[in-house]
KOLLUMTI-986419 format. One record per atom (N, C-alpha, C): x negated, y, z; atom name; residue number from 0; residue in one letter. Coordinates in Angstrom, 2 decimals, always signed. Each point is the difference from the previous one (the first is absolute). Example, Ala and Ser with C-alpha at 12.3 -4.5 7.8 and 13.67 -1.06 7.14 Angstrom:
2
NODE        x        y        z  atom   nr  rest
NODE   -13.19    -5.69    +7.80     N    0     A
NODE    +0.89    +1.19    +0.00    CA    0     A
NODE    -0.90    +1.20    +0.00     C    0     A
NODE    +0.35    +1.05    -0.72     N    1     S
NODE    -0.82    +1.19    +0.06    CA    1     S
NODE    +0.77    +1.09    +0.73     C    1     S
This chain:
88
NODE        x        y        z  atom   nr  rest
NODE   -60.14   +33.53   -66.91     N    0     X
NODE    -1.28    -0.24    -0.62    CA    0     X
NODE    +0.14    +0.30    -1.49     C    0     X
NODE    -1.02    +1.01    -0.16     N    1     X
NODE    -0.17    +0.23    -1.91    CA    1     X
NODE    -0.64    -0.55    -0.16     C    1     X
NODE    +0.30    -0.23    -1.85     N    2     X
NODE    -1.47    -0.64    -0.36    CA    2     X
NODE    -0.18    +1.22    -1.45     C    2     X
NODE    -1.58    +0.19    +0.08     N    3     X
NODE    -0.22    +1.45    -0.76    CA    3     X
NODE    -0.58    -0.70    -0.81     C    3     X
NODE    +0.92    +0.53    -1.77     N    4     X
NODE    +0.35    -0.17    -0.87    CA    4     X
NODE    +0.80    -1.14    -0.96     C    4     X
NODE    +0.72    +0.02    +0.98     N    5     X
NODE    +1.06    -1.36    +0.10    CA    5     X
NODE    +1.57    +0.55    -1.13     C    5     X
NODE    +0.33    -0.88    -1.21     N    6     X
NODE    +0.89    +0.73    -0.95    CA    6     X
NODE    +1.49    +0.19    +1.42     C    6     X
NODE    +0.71    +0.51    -0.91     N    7     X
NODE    +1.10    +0.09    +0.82    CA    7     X
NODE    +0.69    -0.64    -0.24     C    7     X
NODE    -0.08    -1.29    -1.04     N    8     X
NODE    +1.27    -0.91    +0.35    CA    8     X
NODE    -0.57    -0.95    +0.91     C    8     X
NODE    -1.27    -0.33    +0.02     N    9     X
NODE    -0.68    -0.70    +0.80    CA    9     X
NODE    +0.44    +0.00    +1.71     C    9     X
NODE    -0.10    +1.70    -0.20     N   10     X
NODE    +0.42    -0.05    +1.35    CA   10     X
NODE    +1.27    -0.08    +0.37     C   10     X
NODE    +1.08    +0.50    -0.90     N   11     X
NODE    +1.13    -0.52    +0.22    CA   11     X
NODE    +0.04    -1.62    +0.92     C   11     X
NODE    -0.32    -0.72    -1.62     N   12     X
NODE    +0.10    -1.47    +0.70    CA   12     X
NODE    -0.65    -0.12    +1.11     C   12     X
NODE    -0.77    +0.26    +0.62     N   13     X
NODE    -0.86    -0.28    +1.34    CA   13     X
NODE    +1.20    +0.51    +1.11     C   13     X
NODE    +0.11    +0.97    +0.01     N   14     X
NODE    +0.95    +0.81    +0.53    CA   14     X
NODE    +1.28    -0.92    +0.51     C   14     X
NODE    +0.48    -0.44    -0.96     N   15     X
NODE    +0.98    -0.94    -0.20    CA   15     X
NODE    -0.23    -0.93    +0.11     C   15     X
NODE    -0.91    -0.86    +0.40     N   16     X
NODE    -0.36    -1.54    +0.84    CA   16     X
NODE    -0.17    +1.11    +1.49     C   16     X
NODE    -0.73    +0.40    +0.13     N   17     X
NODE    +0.23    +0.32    +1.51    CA   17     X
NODE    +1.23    +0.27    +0.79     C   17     X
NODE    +0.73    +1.19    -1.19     N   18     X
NODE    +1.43    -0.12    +0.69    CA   18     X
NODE    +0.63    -1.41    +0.36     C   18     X
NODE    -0.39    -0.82    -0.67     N   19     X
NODE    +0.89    -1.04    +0.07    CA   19     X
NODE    -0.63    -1.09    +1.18     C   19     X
NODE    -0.96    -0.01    +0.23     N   20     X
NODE    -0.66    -0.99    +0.79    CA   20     X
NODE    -1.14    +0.82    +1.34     C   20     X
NODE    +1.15    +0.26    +0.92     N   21     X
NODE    +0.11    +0.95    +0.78    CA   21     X
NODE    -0.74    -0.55    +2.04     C   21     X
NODE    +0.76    -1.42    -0.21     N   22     X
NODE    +0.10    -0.97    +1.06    CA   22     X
NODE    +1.20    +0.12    +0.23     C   22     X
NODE    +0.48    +0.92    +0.70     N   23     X
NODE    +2.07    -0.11    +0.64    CA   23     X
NODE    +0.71    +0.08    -1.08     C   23     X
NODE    +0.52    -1.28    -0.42     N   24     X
NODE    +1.26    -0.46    -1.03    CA   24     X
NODE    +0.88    +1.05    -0.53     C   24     X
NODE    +0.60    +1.17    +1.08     N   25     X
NODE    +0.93    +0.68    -0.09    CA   25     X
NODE    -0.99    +1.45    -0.86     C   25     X
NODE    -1.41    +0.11    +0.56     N   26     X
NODE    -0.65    +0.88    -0.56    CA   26     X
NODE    -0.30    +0.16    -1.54     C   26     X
NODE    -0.09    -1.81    -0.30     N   27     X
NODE    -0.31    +0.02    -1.14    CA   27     X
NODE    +0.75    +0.38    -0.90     C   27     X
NODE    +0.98    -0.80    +0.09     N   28     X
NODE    +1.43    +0.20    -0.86    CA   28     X
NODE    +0.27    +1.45    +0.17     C   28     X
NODE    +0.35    +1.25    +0.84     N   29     X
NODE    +0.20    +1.30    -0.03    CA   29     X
NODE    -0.87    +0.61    -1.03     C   29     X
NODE    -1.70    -0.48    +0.70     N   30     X
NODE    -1.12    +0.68    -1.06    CA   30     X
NODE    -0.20    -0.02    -1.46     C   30     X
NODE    +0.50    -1.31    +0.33     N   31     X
NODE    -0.22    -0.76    -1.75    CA   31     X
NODE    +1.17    +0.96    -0.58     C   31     X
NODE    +1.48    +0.01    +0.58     N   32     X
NODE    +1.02    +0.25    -0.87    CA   32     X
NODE    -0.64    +1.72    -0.53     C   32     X
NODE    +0.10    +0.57    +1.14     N   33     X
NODE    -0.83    +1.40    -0.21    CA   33     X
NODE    -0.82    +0.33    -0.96     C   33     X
NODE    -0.90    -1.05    +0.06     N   34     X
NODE    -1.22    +0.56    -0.93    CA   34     X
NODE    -0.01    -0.79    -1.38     C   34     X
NODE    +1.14    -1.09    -0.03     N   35     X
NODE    +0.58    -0.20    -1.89    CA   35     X
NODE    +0.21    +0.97    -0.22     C   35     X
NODE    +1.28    +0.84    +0.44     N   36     X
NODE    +0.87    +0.53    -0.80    CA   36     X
NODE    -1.07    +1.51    -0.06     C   36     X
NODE    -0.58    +0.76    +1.26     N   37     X
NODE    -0.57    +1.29    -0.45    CA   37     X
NODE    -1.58    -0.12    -0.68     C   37     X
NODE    -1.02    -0.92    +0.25     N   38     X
NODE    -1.21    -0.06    -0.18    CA   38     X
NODE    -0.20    +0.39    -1.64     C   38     X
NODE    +0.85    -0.96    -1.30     N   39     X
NODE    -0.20    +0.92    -1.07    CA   39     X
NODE    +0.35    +1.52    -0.57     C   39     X
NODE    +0.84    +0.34    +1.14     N   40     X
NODE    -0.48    +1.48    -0.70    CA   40     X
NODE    -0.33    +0.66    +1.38     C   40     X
NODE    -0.63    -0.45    +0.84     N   41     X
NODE    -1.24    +0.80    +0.95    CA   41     X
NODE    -1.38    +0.90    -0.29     C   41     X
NODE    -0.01    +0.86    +0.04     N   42     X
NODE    -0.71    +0.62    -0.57    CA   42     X
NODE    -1.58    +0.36    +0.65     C   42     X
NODE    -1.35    +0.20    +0.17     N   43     X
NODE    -0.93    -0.43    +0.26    CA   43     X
NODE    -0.08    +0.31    +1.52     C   43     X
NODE    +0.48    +1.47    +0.58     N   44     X
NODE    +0.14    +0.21    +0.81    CA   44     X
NODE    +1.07    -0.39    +0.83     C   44     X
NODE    +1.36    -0.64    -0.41     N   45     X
NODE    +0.66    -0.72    +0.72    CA   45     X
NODE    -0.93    -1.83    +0.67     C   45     X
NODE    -0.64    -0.31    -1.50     N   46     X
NODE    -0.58    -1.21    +0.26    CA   46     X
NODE    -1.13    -0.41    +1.48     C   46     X
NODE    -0.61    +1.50    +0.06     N   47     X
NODE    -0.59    +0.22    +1.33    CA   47     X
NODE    +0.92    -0.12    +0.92     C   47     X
NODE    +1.07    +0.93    +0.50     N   48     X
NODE    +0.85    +0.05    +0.74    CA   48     X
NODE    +0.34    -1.19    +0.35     C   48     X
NODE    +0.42    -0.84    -0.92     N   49     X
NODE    +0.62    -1.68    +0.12    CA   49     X
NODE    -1.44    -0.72    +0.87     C   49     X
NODE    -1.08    +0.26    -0.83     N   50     X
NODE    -1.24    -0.75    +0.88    CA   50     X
NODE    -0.29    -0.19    +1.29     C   50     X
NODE    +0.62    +1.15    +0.08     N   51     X
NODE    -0.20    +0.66    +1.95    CA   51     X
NODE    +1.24    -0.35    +0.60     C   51     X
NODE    +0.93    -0.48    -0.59     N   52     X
NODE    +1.35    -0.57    +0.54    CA   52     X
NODE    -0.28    -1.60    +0.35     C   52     X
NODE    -0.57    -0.71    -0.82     N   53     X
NODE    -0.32    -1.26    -0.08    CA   53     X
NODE    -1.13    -0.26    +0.88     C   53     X
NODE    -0.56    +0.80    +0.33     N   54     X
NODE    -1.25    -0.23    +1.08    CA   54     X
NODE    +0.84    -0.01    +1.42     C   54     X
NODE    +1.02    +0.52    +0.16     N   55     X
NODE    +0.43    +0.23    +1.31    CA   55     X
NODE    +0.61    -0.96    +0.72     C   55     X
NODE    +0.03    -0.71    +1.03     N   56     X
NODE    +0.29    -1.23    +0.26    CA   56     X
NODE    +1.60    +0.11    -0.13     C   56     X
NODE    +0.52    -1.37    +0.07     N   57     X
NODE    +1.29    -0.92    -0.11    CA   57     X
NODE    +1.33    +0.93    +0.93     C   57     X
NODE    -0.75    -0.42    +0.82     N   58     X
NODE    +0.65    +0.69    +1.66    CA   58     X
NODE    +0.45    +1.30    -0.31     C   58     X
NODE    -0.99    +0.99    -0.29     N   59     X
NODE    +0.04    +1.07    -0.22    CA   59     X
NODE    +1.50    +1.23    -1.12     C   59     X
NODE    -0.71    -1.02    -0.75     N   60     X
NODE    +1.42    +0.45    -1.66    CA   60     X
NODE    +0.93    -0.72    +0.40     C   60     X
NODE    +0.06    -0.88    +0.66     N   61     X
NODE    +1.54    -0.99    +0.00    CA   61     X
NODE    +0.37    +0.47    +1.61     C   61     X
NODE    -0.29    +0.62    +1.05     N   62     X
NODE    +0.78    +1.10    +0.56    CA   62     X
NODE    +0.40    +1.69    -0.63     C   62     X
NODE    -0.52    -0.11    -0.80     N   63     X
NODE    +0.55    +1.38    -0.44    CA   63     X
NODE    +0.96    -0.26    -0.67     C   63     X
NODE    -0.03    -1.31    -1.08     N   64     X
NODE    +0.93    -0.19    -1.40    CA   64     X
NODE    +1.29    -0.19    +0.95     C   64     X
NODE    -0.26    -0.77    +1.08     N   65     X
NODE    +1.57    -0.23    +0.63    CA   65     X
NODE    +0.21    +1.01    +0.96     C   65     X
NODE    -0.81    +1.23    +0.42     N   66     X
NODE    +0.19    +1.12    +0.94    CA   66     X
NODE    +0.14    -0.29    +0.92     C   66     X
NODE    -0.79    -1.08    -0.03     N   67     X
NODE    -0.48    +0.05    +1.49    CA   67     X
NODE    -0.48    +0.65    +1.24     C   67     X
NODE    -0.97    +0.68    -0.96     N   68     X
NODE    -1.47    +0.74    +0.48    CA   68     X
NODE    +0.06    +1.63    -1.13     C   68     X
NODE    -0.22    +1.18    -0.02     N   69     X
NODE    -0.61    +0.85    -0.56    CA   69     X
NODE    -0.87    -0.33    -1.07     C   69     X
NODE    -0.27    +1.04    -0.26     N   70     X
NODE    -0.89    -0.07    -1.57    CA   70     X
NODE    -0.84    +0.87    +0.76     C   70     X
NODE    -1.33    +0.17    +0.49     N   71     X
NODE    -1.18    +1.17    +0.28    CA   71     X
NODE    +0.27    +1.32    -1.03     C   71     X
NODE    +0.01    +0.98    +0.02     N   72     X
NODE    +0.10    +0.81    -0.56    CA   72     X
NODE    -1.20    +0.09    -0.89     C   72     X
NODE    -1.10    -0.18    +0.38     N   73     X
NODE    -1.40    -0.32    -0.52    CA   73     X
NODE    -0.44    -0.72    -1.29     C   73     X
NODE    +1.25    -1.30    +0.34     N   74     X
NODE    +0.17    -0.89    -1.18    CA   74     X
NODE    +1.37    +0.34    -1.00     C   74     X
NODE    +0.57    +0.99    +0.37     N   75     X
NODE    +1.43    -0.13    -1.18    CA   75     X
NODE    -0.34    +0.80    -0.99     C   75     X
NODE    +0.28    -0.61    -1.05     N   76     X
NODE    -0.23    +0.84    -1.25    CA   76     X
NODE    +1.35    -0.74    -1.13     C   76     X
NODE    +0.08    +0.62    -0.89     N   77     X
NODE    +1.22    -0.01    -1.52    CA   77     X
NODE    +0.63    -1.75    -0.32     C   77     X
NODE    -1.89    -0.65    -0.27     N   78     X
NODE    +0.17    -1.64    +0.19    CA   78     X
NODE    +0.58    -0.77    +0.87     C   78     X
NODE    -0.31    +0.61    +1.19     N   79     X
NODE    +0.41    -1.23    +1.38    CA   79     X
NODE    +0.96    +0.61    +0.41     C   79     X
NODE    +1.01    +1.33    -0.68     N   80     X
NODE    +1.56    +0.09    +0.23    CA   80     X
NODE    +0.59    -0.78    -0.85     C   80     X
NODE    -0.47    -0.14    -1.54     N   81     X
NODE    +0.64    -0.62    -0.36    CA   81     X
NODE    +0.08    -1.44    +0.00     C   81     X
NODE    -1.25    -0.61    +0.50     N   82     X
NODE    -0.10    -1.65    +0.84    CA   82     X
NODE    +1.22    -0.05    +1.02     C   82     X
NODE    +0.08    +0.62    +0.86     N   83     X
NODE    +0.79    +0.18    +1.53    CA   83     X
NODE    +1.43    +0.03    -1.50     C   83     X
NODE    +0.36    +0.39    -0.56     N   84     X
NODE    +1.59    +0.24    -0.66    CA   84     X
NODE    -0.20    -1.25    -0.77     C   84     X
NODE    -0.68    -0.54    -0.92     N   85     X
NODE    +0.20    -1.52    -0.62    CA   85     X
NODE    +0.78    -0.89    +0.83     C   85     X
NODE    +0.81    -0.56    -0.91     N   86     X
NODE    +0.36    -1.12    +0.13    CA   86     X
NODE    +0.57    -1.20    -0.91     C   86     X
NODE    -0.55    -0.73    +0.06     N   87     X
NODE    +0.02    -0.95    -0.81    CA   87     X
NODE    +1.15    -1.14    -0.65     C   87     X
């Protein structure tokens, strides 16, 4: 979800409560760690990318992060390789 004409540190921080407060404990802490350390120097079009990562359910990113499951080809892009390689 955007919000149009929203500054960009603004959205940083938004960004960064969502990472963090996810519902699955293990999600949060991954997301959160993730999106401290890259969100300030994310750049507007990465910040989308991240948006559409955070919309995707729990289940979903936390079988891929542990390879569980595939990544859709549909959905992989530059960001969510380098999510899948973080570690905290």
């Amino acid at each position: 979800m955007t919000y149009p004409a929203e500054p960009i540190e603004l959205r940083r921080k938004r960004l960064l409560w969502r990472s963090s407060h996810r519902g699955i404990r293990e999600m949060d802490l991954f997301m959160g760690s993730f999106a401290q350390t890259r969100l300030p120097t994310m750049t507007e079009s990465e910040l989308s990318a991240f948006e559409g990562l955070i919309d995707l359910p729990d289940q979903e990113l936390l079988s891929w992060i542990t390879g569980e499951a595939a990544v859709p080809s549909t959905l992989s892009n530059a960001l969510l390789s380098e999510l899948l390689k973080f570690r905290p």
